[in-house]
C-alpha positions in Angstrom: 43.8 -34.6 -84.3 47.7 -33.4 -83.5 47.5 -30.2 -81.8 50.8 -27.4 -81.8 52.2 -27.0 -78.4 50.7 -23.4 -78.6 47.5 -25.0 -78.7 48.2 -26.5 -75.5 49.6 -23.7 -73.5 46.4 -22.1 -74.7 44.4 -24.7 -72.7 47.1 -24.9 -69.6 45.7 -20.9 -69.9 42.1 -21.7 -69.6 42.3 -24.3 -67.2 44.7 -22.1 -64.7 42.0 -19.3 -65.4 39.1 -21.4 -64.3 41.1 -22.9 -61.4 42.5 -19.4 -59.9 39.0 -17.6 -60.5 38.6 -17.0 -56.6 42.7 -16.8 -56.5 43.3 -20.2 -55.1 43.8 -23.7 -57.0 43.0 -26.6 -54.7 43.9 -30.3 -55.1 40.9 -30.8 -56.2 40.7 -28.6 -59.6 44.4 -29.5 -60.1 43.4 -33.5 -60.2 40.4 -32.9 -62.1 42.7 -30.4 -64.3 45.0 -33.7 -64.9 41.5 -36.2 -65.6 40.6 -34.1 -68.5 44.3 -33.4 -70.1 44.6 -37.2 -70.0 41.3 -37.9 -71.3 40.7 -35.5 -74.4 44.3 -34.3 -74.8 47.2 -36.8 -73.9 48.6 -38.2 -77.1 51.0 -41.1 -77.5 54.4 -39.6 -76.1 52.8 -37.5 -74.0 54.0 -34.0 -74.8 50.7 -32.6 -74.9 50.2 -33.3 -71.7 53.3 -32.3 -70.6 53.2 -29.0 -72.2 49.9 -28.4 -70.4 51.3 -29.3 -66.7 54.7 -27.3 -67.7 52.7 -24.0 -68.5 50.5 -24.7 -65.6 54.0 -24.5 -63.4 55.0 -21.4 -65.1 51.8 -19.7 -64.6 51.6 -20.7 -61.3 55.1 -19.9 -60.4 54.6 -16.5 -62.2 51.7 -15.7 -60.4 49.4 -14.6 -63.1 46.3 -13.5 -62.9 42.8 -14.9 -63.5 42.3 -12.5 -66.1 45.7 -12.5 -67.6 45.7 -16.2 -68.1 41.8 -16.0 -70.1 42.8 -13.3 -72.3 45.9 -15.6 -73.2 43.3 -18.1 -74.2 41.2 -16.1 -75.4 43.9 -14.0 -78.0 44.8 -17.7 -79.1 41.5 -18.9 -79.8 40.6 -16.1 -81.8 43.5 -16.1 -83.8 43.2 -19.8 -84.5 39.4 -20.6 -84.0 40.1 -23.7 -86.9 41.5 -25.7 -84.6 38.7 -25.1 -82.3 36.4 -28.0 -84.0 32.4 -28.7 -82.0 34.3 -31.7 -80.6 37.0 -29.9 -79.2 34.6 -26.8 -77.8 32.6 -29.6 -76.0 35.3 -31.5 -74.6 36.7 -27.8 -73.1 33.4 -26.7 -71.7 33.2 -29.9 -70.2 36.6 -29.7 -68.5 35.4 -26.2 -67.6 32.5 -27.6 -65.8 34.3 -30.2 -64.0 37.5 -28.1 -62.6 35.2 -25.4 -61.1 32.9 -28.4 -59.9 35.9 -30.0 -58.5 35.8 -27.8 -55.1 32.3 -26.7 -53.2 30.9 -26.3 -56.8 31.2 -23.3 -59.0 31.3 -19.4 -57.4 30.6 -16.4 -58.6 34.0 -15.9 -59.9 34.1 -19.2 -61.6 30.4 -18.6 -63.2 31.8 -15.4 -64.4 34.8 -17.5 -66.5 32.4 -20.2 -67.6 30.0 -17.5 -69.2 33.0 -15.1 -70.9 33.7 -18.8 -72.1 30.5 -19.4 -73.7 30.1 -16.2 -74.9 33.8 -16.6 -76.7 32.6 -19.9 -78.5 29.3 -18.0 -79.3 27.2 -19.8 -77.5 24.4 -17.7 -75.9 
């Protein structure tokens, strides 16, 4: 599926907002951040991918919140769940899982993301 480069600043959103849940993004979540935009999102020239990491820069250069960032996901996912298909949900919730993995496993803060994330996609 060809996704719109909105589509992918909306995940560059989520994945900041997982990784800066406790207000820090370590290696760690930042190469597991990369593992999943390569593996469910990188298409052939790349710009995907590169959208991701260039709104990742921007949001970390602009110092945005935790919360800022997941309402900017969340505004874009409501406003274009058809793009959201089960496949697509998965592959996210997976990602979600891994980046606040990545480091110690998940805290409170993290755990608090991953289940506004669930109950988003309507899932408990």
């Amino acid at each position: 599926m060809n996704f719109t480069e909105e589509f992918y600043e909306g995940l560059a959103n989520l994945f900041y907002a997982i990784s800066m849940a406790d207000k820090n993004m370590t290696v760690e979540e930042k190469k597991s951040i990369v593992k999943r935009v390569e593996k469910n999102w990188s298409n052939s020239d790349s710009s995907g991918s590169e959208k991701v990491y260039e709104t990742l820069r921007s949001l970390i250069k602009d110092r945005l919140s935790s919360e800022e960032a997941y309402e900017n996901f969340k505004n874009y996912y409501l406003t274009h769940q058809e793009e959201f298909s089960k496949d697509v949900i998965h592959n996210l919730l997976v990602a979600a899982h891994e980046i606040s993995n990545s480091t110690a496993g998940k805290n409170k803060s993290e755990l608090i993301i991953l289940a506004k994330l669930y109950k988003l996609f309507k899932l408990v």
